[in-house]
GUVEX-80896 format. One line per field, with one value per residue (C-alpha): x, y, z. Coordinates in steps of 0.02 Angstrom, whole numbers, plus 50000, padded with zeros to 5 digits. Layout:
xx: X ... $
yy: Y ... $
zz: Z ... $
end
This chain:
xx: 50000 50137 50235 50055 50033 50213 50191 50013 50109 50264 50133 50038 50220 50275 50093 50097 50282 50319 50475 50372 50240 50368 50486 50315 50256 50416 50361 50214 50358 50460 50303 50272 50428 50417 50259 50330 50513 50503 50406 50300 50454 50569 50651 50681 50597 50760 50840 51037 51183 51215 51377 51388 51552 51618 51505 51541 51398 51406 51299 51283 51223 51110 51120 51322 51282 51159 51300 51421 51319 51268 51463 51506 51381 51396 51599 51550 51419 51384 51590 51590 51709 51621 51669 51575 51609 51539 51475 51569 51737 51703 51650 51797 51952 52060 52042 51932 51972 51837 51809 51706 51676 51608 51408 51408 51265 51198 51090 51000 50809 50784 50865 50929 51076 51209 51360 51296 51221 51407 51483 51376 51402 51600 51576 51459 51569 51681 51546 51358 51345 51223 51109 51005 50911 50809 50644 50569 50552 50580 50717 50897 50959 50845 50842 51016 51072 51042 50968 50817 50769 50623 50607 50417 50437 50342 50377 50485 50452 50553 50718 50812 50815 50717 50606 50694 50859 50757 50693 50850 50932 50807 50843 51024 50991 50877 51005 51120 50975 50964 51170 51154 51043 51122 51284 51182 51215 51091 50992 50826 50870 50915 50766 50673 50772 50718 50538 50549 50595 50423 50394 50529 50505 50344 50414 50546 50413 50328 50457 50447 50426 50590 50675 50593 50660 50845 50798 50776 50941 51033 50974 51049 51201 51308 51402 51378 51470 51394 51505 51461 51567 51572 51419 51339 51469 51422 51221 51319 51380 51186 51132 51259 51205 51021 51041 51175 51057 50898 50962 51125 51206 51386 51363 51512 51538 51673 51716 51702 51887 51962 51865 52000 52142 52141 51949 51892 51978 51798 51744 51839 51712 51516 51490 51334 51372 51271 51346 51262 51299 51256 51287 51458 51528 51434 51608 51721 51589 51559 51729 51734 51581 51642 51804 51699 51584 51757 51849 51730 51551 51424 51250 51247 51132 51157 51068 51064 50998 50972 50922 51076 51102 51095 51283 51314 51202 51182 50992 50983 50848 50851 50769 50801 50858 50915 50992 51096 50971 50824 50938 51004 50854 50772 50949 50911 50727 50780 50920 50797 50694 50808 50851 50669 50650 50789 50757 50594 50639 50759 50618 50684 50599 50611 50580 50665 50834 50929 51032 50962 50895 50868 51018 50944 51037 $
yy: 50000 50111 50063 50136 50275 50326 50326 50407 50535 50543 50527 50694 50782 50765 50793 50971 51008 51185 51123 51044 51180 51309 51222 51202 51393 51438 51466 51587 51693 51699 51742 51899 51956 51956 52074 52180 52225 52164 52291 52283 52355 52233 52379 52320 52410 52451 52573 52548 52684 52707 52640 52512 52393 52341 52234 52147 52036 51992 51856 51701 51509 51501 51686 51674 51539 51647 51790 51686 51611 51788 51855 51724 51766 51950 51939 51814 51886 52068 52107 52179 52154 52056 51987 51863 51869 51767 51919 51836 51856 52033 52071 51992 52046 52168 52274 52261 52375 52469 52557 52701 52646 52477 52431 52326 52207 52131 51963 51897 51820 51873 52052 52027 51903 51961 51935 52024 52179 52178 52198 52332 52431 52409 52469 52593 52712 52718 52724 52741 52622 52487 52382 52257 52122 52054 51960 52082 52275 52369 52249 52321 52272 52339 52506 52535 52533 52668 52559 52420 52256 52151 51965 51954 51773 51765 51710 51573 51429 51284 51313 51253 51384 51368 51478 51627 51567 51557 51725 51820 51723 51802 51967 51960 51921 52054 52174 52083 52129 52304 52309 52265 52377 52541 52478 52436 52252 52147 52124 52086 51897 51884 51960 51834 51688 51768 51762 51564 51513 51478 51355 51279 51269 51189 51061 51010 50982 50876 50742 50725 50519 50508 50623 50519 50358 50430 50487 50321 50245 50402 50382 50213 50305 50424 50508 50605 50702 50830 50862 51052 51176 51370 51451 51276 51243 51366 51284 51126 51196 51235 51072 50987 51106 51071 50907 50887 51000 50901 50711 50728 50626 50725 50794 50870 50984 50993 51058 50927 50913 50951 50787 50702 50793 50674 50688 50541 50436 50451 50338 50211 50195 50185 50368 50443 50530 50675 50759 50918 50930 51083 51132 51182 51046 50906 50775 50821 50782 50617 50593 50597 50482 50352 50345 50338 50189 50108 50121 50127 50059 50170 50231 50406 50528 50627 50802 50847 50986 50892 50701 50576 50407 50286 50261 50118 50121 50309 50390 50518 50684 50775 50954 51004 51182 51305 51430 51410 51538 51418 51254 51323 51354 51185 51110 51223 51129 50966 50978 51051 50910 50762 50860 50830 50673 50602 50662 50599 50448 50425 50506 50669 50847 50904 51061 51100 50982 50943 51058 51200 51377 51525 51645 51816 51902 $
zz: 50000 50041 49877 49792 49901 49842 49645 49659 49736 49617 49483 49528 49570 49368 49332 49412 49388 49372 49256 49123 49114 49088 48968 48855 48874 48770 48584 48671 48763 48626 48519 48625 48639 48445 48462 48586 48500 48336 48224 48050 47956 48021 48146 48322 48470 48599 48652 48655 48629 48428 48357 48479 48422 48594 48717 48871 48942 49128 49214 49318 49295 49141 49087 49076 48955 48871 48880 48796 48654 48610 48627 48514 48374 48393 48350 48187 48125 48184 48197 48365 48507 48618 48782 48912 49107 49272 49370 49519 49428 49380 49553 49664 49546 49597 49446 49284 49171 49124 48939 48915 48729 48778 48818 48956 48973 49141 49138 49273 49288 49446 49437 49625 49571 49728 49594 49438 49559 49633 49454 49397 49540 49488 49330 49326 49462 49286 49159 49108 48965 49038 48985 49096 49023 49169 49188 49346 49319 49456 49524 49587 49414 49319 49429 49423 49231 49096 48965 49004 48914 49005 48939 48988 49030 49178 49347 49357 49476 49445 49503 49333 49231 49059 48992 49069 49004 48813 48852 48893 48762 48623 48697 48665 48487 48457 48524 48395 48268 48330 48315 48130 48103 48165 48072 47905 47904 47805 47952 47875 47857 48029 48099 47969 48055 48226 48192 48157 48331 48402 48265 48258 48447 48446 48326 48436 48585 48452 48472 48654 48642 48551 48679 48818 48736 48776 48934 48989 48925 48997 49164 49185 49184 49337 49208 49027 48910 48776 48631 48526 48426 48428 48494 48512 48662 48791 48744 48787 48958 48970 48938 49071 49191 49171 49178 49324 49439 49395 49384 49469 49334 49316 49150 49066 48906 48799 48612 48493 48438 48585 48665 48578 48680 48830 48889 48788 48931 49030 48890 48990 49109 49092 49017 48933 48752 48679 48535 48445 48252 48163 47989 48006 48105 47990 47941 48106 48218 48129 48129 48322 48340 48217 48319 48494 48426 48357 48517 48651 48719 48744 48716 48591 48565 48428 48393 48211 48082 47966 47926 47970 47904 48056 48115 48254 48408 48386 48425 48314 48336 48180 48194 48028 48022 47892 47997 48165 48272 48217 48262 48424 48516 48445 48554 48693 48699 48674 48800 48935 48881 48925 49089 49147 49092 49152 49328 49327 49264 49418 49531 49578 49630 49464 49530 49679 49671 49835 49908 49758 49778 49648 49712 49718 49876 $
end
């Protein structure tokens, strides 16, 4: 009876998760933030100074990933100088040297991350070129900068990060939009690639059984790499963390090729492999998998953009994808996807994980 009592009880916990609600109310965020900055001509709704070519993003957890995915695209493709820092570095060095040319960006969720409210209060004694891009107006973060983004996701319960993280994440890239724009870039395809995201968002959910399916094979296992390349890493350093603080299974990122340096060793023992291949990374990342099924035993899951050929034991989820922006946050889904799954697979509090709290003071 107790045995029943128990998985009645587990049942109704996953039923009413905060997690899984949130991870599904995505493509409607990401959909309003399109209404709300995104206008009829294409122009994008912010305020940020003009000639902007040198940013430096500053955040914590989730939002440092969401920092350094956006760095990394705005020096490819918008050709700025751009810089991502843990707000905890910024705020216990010594000296930072602050630029009065540069736009420094703050991310937090909460607005009242102790860390990132600590770093701005470094830099702005030098300088008044600050953004915030923050879920709660009216919080210390968003208060205390020049220049104001809200990401309108809502309050966020579960204490894994997802739909916030998405949110902010969209932000960034419509800053990179507005960025283009001021400097005449052909911006108009990127703001096209931009508006796809909810779809290509709800398709991803869509495949929740084959997700599910890995879940269950990955939670057999205590330990897990994830294998990505440029901008796709950092997502990969979000995915590890998502699912290390929800399962507990010690997830690990690394750069696809530099795996091979030494790290493939944890193949040795019973290790978990996801590995993210986007349309730039296509025959190296193959490469690396071909060698891991020839050399070692154990259970892949590979995330494509496009349709692979079956290769060894390899799962493969194909989202395909014409354009990174559209790719990455179809990742960013499936990743927080697993994350759940996996934890409830192994019965965990998917929403508030041992020993876990939302850091706001």
């Amino acid at each position: 009876m107790n045995i029943l009592k128990k998985f009645i009880t587990s049942f109704f916990k996953i039923k009413k998760s905060n997690m899984k609600k949130e991870i599904f109310q995505q493509s409607d965020i990401i959909f309003d933030l399109i209404r709300k900055y995104v206008k009829k001509d294409y122009s994008i709704n912010i305020e940020i100074p003009e000639n902007t070519s040198k940013i430096a993003l500053v955040a914590s957890g989730s939002s440092y990933h969401s920092a350094t995915i956006a760095a990394n695209f705005l020096r490819e493709k918008v050709h700025c100088d751009a810089q991502s820092y843990y707000a905890s570095e910024v705020s216990l060095a010594e000296s930072f040297d602050v630029d009065s040319n540069t736009l420094y960006i703050f991310i937090s969720q909460s607005g009242e991350t102790a860390d990132t409210n600590k770093a701005l209060e470094k830099i702005k004694i030098k300088t008044d070129k600050t953004l915030s891009v923050t879920n709660t107006k009216g919080s210390t973060l968003y208060n205390n900068t020049k220049y104001k983004i809200l990401t309108y996701a809502g309050v966020e319960k579960s204490i894994a990060s997802t739909k916030a993280m998405s949110a902010q994440l969209y932000c960034l890239f419509l800053i990179a939009a507005k960025i283009m724009q001021q400097k005449e870039l052909p911006a108009r395809t990127f703001v096209e690639e931009l508006l796809s995201v909810p779809e290509y968002i709800k398709e991803t959910l869509s495949k929740r059984d084959e997700i599910r399916h890995y879940s269950k094979i990955l939670s057999d296992y205590e330990n897990a790499a994830i294998l990505a390349s440029g901008m796709f890493y950092p997502l990969a350093k979000e995915g590890a963390l998502k699912i290390k603080e929800t399962s507990y299974i010690n997830t690990t990122a690394y750069p696809t090729g530099e795996f091979l340096h030494g790290h493939i060793a944890i193949l040795n023992k019973k290790c978990a492999v996801i590995s993210i291949v986007n349309n730039h990374n296509i025959q190296f990342t193959l490469d690396v998998l071909n060698k891991i099924n020839t050399d070692y035993k154990t259970d892949s899951l590979i995330i494509s953009a496009f349709p692979l050929p079956n290769i060894g034991k390899n799962i493969i989820i194909s989202i395909p994808a014409s354009t990174d922006i559209d790719f990455l946050f179809s990742t960013l889904i499936i990743l927080q996807l697993i994350a759940f799954e996996s934890a409830v697979i192994l019965g965990r509090d998917v929403d508030k994980p041992e020993g876990l709290s939302k850091i706001v003071r």
